[in-house]
N, CA, C and O atoms as a printed pandas DataFrame, in Angstrom:
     atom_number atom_name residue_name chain_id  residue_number  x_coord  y_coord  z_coord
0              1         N          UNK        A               1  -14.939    2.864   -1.537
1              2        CA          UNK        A               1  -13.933    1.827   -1.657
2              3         C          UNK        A               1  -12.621    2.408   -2.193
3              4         O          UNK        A               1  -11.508    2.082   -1.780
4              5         N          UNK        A               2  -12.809    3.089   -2.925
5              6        CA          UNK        A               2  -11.418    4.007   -3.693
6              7         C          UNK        A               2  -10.177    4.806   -2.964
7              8         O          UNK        A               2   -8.955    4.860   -3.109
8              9         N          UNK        A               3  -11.498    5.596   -1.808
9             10        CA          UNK        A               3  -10.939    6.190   -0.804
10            11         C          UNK        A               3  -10.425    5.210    0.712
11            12         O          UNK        A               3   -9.394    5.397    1.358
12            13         N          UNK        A               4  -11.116    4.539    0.887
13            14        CA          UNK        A               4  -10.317    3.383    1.764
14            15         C          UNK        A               4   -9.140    2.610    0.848
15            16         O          UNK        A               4   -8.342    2.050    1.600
16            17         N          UNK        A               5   -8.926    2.490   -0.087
17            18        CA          UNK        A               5   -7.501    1.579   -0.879
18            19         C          UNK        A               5   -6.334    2.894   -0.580
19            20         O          UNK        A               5   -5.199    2.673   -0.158
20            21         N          UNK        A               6   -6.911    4.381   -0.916
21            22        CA          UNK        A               6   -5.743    5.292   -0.626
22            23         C          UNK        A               6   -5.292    5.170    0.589
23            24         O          UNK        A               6   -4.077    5.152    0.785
24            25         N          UNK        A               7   -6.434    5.035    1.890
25            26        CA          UNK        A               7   -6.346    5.207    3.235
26            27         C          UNK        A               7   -4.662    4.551    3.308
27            28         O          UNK        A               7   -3.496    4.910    3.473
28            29         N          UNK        A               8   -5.505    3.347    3.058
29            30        CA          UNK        A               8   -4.409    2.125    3.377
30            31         C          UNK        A               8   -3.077    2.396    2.675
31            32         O          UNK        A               8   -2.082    2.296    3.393
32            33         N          UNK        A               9   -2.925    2.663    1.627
33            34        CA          UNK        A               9   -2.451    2.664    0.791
34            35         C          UNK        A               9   -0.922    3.749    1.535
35            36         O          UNK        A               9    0.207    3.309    1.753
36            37         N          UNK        A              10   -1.450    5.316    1.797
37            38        CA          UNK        A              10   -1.279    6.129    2.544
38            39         C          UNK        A              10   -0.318    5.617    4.290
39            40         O          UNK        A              10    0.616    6.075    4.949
40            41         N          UNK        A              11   -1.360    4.335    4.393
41            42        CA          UNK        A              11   -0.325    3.888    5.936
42            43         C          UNK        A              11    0.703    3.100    5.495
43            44         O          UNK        A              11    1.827    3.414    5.886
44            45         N          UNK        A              12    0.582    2.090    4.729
45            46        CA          UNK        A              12    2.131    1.181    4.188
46            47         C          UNK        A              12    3.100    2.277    3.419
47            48         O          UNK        A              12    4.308    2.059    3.326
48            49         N          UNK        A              13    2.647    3.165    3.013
49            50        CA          UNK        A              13    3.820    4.214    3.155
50            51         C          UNK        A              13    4.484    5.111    3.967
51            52         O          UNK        A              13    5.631    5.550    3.880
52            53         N          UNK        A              14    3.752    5.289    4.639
53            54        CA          UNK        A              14    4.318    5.676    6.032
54            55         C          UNK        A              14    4.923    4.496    6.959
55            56         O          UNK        A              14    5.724    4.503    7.894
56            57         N          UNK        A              15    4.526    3.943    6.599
57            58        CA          UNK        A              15    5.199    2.592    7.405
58            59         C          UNK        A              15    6.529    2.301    6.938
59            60         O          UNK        A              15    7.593    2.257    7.555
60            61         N          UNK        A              16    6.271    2.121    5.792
61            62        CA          UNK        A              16    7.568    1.879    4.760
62            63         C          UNK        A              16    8.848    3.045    4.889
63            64         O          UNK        A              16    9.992    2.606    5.011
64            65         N          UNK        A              17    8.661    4.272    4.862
65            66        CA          UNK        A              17    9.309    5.185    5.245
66            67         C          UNK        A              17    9.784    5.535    6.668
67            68         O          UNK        A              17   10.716    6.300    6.915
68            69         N          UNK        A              18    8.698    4.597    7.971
69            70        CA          UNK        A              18    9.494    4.859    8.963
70            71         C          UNK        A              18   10.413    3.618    9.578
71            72         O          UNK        A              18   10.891    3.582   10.711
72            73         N          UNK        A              19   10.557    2.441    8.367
73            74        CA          UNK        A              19   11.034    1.443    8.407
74            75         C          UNK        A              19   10.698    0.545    8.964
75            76         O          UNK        A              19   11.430   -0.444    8.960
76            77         N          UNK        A              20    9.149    0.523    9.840
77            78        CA          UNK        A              20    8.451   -0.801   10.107
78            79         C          UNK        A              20    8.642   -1.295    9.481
79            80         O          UNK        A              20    9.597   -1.993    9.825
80            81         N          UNK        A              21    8.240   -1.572    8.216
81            82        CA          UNK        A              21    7.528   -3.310    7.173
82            83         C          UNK        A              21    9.199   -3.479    7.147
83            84         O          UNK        A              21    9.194   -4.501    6.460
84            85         N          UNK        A              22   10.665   -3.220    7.398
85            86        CA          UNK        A              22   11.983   -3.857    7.150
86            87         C          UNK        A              22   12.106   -4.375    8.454
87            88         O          UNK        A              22   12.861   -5.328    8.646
88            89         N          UNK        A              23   11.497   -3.899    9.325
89            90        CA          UNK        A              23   12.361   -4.230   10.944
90            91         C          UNK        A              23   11.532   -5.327   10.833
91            92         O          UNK        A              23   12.163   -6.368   11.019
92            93         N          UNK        A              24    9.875   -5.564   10.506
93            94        CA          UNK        A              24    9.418   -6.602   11.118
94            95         C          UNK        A              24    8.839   -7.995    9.263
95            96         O          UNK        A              24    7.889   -8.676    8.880
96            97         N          UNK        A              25    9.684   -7.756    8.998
97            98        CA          UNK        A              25    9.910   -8.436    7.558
98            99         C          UNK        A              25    8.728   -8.433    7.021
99           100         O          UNK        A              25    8.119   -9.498    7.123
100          101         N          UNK        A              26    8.245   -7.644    6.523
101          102        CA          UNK        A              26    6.664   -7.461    5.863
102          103         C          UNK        A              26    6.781   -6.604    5.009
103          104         O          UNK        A              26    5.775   -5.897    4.966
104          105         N          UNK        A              27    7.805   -6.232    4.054
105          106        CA          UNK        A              27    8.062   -5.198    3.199
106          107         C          UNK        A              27    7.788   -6.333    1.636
107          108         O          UNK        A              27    8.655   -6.227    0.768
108          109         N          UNK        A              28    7.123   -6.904    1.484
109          110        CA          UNK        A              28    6.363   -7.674    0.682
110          111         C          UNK        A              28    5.284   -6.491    0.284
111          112         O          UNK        A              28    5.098   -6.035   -0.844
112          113         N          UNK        A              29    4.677   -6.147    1.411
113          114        CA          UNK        A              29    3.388   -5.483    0.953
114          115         C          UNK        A              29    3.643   -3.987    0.213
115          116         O          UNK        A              29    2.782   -3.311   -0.350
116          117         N          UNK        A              30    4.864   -3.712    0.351
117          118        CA          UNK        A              30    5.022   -2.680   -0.566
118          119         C          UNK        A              30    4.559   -3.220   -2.213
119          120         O          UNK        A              30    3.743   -2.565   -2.862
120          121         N          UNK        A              31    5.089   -4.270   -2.668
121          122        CA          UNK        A              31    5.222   -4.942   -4.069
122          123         C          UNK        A              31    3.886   -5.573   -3.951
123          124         O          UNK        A              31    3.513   -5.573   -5.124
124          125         N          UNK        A              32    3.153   -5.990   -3.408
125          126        CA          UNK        A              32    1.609   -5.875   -3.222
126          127         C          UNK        A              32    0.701   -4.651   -3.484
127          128         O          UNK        A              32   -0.459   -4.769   -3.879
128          129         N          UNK        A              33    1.125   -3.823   -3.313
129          130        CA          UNK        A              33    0.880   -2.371   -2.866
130          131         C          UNK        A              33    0.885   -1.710   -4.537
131          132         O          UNK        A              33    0.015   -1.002   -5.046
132          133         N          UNK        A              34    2.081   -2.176   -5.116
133          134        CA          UNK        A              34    2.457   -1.518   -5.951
134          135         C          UNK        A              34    1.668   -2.033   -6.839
135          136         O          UNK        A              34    0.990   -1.169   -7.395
136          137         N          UNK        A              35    1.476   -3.108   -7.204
137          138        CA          UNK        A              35    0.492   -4.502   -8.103
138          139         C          UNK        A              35   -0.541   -4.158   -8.105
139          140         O          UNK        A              35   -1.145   -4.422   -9.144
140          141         N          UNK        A              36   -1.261   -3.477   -7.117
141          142        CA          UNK        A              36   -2.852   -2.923   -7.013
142          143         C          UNK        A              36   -2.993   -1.901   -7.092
143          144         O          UNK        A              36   -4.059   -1.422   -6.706
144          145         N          UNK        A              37   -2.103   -1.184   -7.567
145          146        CA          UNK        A              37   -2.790    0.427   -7.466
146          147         C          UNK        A              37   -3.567    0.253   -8.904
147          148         O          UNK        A              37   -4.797    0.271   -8.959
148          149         N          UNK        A              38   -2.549    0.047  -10.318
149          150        CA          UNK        A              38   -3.332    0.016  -11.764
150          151         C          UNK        A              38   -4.993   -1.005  -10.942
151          152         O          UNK        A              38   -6.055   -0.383  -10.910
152          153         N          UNK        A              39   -4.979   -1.503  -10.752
153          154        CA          UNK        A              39   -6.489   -2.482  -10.680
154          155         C          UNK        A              39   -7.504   -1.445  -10.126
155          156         O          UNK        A              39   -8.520   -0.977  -10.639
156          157         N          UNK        A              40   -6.976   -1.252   -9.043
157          158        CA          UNK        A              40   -7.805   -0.298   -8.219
158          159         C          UNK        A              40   -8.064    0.714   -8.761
159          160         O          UNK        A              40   -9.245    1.053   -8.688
160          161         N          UNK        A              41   -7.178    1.559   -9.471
161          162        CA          UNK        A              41   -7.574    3.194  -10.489
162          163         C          UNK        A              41   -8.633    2.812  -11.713
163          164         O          UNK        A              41   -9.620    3.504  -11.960
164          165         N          UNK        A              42   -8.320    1.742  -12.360
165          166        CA          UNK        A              42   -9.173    1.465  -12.980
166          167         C          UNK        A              42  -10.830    1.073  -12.788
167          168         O          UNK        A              42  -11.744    1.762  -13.239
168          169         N          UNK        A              43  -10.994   -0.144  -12.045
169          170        CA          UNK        A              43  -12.307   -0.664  -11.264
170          171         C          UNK        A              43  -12.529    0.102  -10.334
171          172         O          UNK        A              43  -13.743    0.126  -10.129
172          173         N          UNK        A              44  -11.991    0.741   -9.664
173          174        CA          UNK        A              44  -13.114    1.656   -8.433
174          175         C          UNK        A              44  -13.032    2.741   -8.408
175          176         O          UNK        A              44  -13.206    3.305   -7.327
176          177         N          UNK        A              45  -12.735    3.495   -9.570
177          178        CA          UNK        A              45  -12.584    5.230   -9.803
178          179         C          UNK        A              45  -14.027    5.075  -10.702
179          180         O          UNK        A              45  -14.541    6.065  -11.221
């Protein structure tokens, strides 16, 4: 589970950097993104 949250984690940044999530207004999930990493390092490490 730890390693699938990076997976993902790994594509909305690449996404984010090739400016998908701005072109198609979904750059929310960055600040989603950002909100779950502490939860996730903690509970599933």
């Amino acid at each position: 589970m730890f390693y699938a949250f990076y997976g993902i984690a790994i594509v909305i940044l690449v996404l984010h950097f090739t400016g998908w999530l701005k072109r198609n207004n979904v750059e929310w999930i960055m600040l989603v993104l950002a909100i779950a990493v502490f939860p996730a390092v903690i509970f599933l490490k």
